[in-house]
C-alpha positions as CSV (number, residue, x, y, z in Angstrom):
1,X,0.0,0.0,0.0
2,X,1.3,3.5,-0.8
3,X,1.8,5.3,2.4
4,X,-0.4,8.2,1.9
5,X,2.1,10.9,3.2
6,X,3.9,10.6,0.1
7,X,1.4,11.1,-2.1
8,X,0.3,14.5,-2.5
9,X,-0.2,16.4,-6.0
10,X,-0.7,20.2,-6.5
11,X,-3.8,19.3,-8.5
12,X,-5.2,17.3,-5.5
13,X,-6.2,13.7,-4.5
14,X,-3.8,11.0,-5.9
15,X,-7.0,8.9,-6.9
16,X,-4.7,5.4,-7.7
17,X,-3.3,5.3,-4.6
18,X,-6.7,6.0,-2.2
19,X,-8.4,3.6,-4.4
20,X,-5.6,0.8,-3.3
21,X,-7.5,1.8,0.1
22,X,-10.8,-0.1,-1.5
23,X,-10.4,-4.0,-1.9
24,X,-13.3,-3.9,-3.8
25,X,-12.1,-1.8,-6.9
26,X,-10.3,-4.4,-7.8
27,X,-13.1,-7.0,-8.7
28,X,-14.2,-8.1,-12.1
29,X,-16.7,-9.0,-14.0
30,X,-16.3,-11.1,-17.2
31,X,-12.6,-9.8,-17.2
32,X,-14.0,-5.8,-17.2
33,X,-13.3,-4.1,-13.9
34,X,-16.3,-3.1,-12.3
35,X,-17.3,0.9,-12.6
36,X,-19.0,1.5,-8.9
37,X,-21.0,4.4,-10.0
38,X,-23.7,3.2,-7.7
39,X,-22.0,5.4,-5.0
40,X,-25.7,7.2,-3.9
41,X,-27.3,4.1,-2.8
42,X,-24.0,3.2,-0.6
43,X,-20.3,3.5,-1.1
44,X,-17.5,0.9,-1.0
45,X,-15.8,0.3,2.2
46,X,-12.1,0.9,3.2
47,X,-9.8,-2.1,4.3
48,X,-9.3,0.4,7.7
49,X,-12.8,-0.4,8.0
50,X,-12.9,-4.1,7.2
51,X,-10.0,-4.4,9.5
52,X,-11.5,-2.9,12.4
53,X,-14.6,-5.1,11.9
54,X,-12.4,-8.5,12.1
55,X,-10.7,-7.1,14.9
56,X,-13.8,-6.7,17.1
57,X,-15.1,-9.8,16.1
58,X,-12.3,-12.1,16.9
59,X,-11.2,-10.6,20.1
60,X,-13.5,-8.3,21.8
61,X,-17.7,-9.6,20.6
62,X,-19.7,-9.0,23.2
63,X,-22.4,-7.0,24.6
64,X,-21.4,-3.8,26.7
65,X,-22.3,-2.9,30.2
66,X,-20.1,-6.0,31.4
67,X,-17.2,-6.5,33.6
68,X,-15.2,-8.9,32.0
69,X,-12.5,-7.8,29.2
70,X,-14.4,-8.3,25.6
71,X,-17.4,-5.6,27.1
72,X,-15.0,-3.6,29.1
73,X,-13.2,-3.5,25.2
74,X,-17.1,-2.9,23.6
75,X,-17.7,0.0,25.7
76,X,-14.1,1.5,25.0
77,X,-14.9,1.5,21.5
78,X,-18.4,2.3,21.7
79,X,-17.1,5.6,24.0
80,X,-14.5,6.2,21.0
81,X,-17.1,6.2,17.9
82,X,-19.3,8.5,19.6
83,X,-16.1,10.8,20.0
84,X,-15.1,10.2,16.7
85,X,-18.7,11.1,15.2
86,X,-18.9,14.2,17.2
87,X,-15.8,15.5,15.4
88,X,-16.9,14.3,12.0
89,X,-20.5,16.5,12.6
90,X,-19.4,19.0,14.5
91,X,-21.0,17.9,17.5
92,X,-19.7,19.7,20.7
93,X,-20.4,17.0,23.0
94,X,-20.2,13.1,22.1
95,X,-22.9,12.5,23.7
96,X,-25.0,14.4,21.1
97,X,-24.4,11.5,18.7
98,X,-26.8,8.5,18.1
99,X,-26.4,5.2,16.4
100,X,-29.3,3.1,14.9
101,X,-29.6,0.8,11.8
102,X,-29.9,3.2,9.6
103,X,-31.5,7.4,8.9
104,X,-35.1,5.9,8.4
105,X,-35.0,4.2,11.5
106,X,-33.7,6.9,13.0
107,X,-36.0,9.8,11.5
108,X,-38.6,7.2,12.4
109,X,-38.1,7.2,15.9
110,X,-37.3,10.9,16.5
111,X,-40.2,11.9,14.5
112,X,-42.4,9.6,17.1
113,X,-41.0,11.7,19.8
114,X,-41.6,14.9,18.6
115,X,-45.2,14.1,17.6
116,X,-46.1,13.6,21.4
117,X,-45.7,17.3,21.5
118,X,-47.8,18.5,18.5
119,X,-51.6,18.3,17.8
120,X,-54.2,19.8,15.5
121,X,-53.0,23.3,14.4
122,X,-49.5,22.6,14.5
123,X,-47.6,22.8,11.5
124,X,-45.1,20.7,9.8
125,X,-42.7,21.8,7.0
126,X,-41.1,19.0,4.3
127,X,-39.9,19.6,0.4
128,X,-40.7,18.1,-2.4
129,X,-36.5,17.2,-2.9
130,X,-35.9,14.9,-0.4
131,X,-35.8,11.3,0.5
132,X,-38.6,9.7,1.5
133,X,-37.0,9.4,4.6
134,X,-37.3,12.5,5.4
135,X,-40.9,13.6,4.0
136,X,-43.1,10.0,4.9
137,X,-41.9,9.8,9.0
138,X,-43.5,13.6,9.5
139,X,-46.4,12.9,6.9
140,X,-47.2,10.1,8.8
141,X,-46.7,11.7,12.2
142,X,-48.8,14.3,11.4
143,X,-51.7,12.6,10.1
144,X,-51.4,10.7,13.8
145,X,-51.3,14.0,15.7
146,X,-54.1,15.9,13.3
147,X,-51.0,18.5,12.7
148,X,-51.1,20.2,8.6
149,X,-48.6,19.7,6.8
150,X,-47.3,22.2,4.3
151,X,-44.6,22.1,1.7
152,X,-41.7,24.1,0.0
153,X,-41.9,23.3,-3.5
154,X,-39.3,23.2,-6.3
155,X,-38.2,26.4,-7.7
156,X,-39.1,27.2,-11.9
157,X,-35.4,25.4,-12.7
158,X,-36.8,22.1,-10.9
159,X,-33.7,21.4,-9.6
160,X,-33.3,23.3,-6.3
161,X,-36.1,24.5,-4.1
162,X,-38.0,27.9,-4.1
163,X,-36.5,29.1,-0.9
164,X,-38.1,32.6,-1.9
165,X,-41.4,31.0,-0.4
166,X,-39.9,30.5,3.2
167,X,-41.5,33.9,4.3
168,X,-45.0,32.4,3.9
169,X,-44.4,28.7,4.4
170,X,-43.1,28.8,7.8
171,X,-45.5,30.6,10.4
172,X,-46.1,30.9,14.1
173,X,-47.5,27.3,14.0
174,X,-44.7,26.1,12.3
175,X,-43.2,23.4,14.9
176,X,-40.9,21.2,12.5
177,X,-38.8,22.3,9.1
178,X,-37.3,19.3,7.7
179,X,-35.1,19.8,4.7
180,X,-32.2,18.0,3.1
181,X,-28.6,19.3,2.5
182,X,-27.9,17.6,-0.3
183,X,-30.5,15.8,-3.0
184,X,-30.2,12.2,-3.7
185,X,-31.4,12.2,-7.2
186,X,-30.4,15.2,-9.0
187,X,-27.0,16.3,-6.3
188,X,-28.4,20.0,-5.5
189,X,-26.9,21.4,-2.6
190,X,-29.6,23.3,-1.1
191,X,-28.4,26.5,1.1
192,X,-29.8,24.9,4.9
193,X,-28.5,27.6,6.8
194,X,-31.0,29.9,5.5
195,X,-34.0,27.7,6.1
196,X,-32.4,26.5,9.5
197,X,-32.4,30.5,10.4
198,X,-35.9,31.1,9.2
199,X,-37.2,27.7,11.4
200,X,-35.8,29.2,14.5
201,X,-37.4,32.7,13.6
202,X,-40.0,31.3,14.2
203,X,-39.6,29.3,17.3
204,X,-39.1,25.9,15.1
205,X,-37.0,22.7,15.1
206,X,-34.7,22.2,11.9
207,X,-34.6,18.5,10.8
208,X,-31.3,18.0,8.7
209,X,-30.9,15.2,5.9
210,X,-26.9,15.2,5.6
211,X,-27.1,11.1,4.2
212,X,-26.6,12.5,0.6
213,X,-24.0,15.6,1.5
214,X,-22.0,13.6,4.4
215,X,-19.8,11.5,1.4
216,X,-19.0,14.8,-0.5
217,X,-18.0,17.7,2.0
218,X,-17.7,19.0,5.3
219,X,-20.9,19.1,7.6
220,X,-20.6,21.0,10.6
221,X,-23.7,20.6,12.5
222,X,-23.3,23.1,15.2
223,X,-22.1,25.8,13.0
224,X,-24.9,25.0,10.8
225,X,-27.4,25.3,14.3
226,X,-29.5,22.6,13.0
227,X,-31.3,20.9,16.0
228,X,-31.2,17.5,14.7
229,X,-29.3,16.2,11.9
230,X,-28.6,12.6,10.5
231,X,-26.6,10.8,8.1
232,X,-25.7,7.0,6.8
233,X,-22.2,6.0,7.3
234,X,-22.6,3.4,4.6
235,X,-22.5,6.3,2.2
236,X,-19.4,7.4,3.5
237,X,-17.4,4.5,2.9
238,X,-18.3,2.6,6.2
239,X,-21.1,-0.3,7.2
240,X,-24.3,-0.1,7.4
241,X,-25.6,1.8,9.8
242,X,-27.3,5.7,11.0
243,X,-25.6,8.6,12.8
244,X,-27.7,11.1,14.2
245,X,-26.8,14.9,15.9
246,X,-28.9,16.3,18.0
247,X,-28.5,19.6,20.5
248,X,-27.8,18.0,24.0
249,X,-30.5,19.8,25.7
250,X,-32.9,18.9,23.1
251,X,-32.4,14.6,23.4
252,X,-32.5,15.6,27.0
253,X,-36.4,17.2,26.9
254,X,-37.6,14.8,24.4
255,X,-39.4,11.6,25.4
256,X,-37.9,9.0,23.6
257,X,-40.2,5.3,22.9
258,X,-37.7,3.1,25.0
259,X,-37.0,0.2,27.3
260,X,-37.4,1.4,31.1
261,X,-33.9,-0.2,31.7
262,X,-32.3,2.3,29.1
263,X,-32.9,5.4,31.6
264,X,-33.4,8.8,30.6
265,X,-29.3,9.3,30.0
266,X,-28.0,10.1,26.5
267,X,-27.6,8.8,24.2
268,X,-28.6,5.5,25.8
269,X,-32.2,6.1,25.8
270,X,-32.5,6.7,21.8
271,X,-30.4,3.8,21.0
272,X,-33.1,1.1,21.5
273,X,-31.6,-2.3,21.7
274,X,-28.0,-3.4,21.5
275,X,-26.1,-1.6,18.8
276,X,-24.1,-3.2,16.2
277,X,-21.0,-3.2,17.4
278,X,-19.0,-4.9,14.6
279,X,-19.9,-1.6,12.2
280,X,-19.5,0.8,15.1
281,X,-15.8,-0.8,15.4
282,X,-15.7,-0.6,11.6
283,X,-16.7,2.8,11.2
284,X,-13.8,3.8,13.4
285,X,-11.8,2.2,11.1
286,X,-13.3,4.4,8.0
287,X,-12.9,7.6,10.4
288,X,-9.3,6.5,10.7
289,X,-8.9,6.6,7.0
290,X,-10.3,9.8,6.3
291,X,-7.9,11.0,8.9
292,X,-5.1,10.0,7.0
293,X,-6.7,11.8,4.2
294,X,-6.6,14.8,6.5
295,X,-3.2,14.6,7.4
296,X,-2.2,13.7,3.6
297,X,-3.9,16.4,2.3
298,X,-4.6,19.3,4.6
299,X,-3.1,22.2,5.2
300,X,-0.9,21.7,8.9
301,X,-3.2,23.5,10.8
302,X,-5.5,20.8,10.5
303,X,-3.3,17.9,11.3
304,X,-3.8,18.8,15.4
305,X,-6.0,16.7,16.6
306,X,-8.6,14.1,14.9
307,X,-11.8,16.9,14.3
308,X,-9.0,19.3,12.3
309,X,-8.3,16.0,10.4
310,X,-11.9,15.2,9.0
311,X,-12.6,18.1,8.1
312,X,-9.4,18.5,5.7
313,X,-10.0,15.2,4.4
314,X,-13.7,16.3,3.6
315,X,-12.7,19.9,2.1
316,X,-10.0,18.1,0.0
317,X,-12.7,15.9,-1.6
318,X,-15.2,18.1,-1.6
319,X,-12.4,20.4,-4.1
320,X,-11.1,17.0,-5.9
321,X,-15.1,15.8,-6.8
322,X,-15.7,19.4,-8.6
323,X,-12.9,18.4,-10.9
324,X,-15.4,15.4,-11.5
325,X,-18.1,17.3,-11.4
326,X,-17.1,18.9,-14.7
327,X,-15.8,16.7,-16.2
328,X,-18.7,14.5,-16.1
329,X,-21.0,17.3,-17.4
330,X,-18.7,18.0,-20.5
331,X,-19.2,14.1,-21.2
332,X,-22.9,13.5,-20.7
333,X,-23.9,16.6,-22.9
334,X,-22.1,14.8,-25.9
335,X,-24.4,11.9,-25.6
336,X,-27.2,12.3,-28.2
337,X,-30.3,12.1,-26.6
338,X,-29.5,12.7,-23.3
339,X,-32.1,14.9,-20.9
340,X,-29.9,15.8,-17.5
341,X,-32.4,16.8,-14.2
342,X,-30.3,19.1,-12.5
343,X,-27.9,21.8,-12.3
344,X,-25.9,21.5,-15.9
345,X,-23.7,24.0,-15.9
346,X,-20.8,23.2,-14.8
347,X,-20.1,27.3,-13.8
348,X,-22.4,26.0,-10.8
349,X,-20.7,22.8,-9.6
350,X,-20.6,24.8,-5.9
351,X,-24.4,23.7,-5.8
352,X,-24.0,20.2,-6.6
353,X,-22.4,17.4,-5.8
354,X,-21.3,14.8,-8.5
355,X,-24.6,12.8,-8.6
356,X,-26.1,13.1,-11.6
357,X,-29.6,11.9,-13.0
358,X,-30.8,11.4,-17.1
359,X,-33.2,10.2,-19.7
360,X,-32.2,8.8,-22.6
361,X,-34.2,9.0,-26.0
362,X,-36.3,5.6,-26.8
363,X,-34.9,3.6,-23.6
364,X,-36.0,3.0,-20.5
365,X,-34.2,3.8,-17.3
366,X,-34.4,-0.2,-16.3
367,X,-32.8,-0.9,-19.8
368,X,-30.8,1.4,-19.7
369,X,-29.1,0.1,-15.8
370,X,-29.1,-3.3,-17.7
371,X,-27.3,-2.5,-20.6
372,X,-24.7,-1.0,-18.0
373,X,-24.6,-3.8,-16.1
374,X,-24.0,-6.3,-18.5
375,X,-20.6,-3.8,-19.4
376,X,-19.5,-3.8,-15.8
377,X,-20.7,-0.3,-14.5
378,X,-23.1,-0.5,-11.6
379,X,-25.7,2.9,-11.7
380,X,-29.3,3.0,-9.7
381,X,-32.5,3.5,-11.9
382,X,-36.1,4.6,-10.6
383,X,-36.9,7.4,-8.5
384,X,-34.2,6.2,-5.6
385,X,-36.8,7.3,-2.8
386,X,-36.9,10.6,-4.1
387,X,-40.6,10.2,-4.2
388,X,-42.1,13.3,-4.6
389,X,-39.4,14.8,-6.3
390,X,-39.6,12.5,-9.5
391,X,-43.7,12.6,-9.1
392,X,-43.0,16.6,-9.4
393,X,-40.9,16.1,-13.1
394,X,-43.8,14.0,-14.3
395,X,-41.7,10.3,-14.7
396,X,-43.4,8.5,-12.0
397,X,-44.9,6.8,-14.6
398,X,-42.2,6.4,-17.3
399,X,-39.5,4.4,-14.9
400,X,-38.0,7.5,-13.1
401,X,-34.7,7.7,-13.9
402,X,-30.9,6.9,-14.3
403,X,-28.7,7.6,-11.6
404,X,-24.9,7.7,-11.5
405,X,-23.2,8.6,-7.9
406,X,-19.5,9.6,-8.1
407,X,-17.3,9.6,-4.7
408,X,-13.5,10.5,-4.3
409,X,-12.3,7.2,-5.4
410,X,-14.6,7.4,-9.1
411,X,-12.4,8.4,-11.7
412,X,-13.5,10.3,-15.1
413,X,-11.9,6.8,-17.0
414,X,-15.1,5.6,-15.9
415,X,-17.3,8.1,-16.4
416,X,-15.8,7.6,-20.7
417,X,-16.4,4.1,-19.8
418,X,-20.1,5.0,-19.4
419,X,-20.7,7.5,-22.2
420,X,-19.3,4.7,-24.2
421,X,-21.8,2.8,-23.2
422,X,-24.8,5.3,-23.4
423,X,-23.5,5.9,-26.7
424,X,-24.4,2.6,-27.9
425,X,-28.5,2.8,-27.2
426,X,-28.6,6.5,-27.9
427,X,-30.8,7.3,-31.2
């Protein structure tokens, strides 16, 4: 392995050598190395991360709480991940990070626990951009708790949201804004900070989706002043599972559905059940990674301490992936018949990350993923939970579309692998 000290460009990330990081790059199929441009639906893991999972398992399984040495080991590294998730989000307190299976579950659960609060006349506040993770949990919450819900709708461009209408969406009944930082179908970074400020004006709590941001730059939670926000560390090159930040003082008031063993401590009493400890040990192993990152490719003010470290790994891929970014516009606008959803001009790769979703004259978006597959490269098709938003560009009904994800390690060899391919059905 290339020691990653040594491998720092003036043009940015050494991408052959942080792919050696990735034992899965190297796989095959029928002889053609696999193009993971699936990266949206969950990244490839590190061997830091695979690592740290055999570890765990072969010396130190157990459950925590124990006295003996394999759950006196658990709850060392269960102490450490919340630590090392607090830097990654900005948190100021580990404490202030949950684990669960995964943002839905999560969302799920904290949505339940805000709804014991609300009733008819309260308002809640989702957009027709996000996940269905983070519109369904509060539709359905408020349909229990009689609450209205009202939404901010997509802006003329239909790719970013008419934030314009925030003045006379969000009220004095407004108790809930939940909005994403990043959209999982078309990559529009949408500007949070200004609808986290307008919530608070007026006295509500701002509900971040990171999942789809979290792979692609820094998020600082506290900065940000979001009261909750949650991601998926399998879409940052780690295993399956959910992170959630929330303000200390705010786990602490809400009544979370529990166990009565659990206690009113956080975070114990919103992580129902024992955790999964093998991916907590591996996500510590990811972390570790991207602190090498940081250390590789940072500036050394940020090598100090671990939280300096993420964050200069994440800037330095959030400034290699607009590089991609670009590039992979200039390449899918040569593909005849191509329709791109989404910010296309790549003057504007600052509000987007490199996630990018088409048509294609005469083909659907199934075909289309097939005919990819069969050539190696692994893409999403459909409307990748993005429910509403796909309902709102009218292909609900004509197989939604196809999605390609890059990440750090995706290289713009593939991307000319892909327009290649596209080229073949395009009419």
């Amino acid at each position: 392995m290339t020691p990653m000290t040594s491998i720092r460009e003036s043009s940015g990330l050494d991408t052959a050598a942080l792919r050696d990081h990735f034992p899965s790059l190297a796989r095959t199929d029928d002889r053609r190395a696999v193009a993971y441009l699936d990266g949206p639906g969950g990244t490839q893991v590190t061997r830091e991360c695979i690592a740290a999972m055999t570890a765990y398992l072969e010396r130190s399984n157990a459950n925590h709480g124990g006295a003996f040495t394999a759950s006196v080991e658990t709850d060392a590294i269960l102490a450490e991940v919340h630590a090392a998730g607090a830097d990654f989000l900005g948190a100021h307190d580990p404490d202030e990070i949950v684990f669960g299976p995964n943002m839905t579950t999560l969302t799920l659960a904290v949505s339940r626990a805000i709804g014991r609060d609300l009733g008819p006349g309260d308002e809640v506040v989702v957009s027709r951009l996000d996940h269905d993770a983070n519109v369904a949990p509060w539709l359905a919450m408020a349909q229990d708790r009689g609450a209205t819900v009202r939404w901010l709708e997509l802006a003329e461009d239909r790719a970013t949201l008419d934030l314009d209408a925030l003045g006379t969406t969000l009220g004095p009944r407004t108790r809930v804004v939940a909005i994403g930082l990043a959209s999982n179908a078309l990559g529009t970074i949408t500007d949070v900070g200004r609808v986290i400020e307008a919530a608070h004006a007026v006295g509500a709590i701002a509900y971040v989706d990171a999942v789809h941001a979290a792979p692609h730059l820094p998020v600082d939670a506290a900065a940000l002043q979001a009261d909750l926000l949650v991601c998926s560390p399998y879409k940052f090159f780690a295993p399956h599972l959910g992170m959630l930040y929330g303000r200390r003082e705010l786990l602490e008031q809400l009544s979370a559905y529990r166990v009565r063993p659990a206690g009113e401590a956080i975070p114990g009493k919103w992580e129902t059940g024992t955790q999964n400890h093998e991916a907590l040990a591996g996500l510590l192993g990811t972390f570790g990674y991207l602190e090498r990152v940081g250390a590789a490719y940072g500036g050394a003010s940020d090598r100090g301490d671990r939280r300096g470290r993420l964050r200069a790994a994440m800037s330095a891929i959030r400034a290699h992936e607009r590089g991609l970014s670009i590039g992979t516009l200039e390449r899918l606008s040569s593909v005849p018949g191509l329709q791109l959803y989404g910010i296309g001009d790549p003057g504007r790769v600052e509000e987007r990350v490199p996630t990018f979703s088409f048509t294609l004259t005469g083909t659907q978006p199934r075909a289309i993923a097939e005919h990819l597959a069969a050539r190696g490269i692994s893409t999403w098709d459909g409307d990748f939970y993005a429910w509403e938003l796909v309902r709102a560009l009218g292909l609900d009904g004509a197989g939604g579309l196809l999605r390609i994800g890059l990440v750090h390690y995706n290289t713009l060899e593939e991307v000319d692998r892909l327009v290649e391919a596209l080229g073949e059905l395009a009419h």
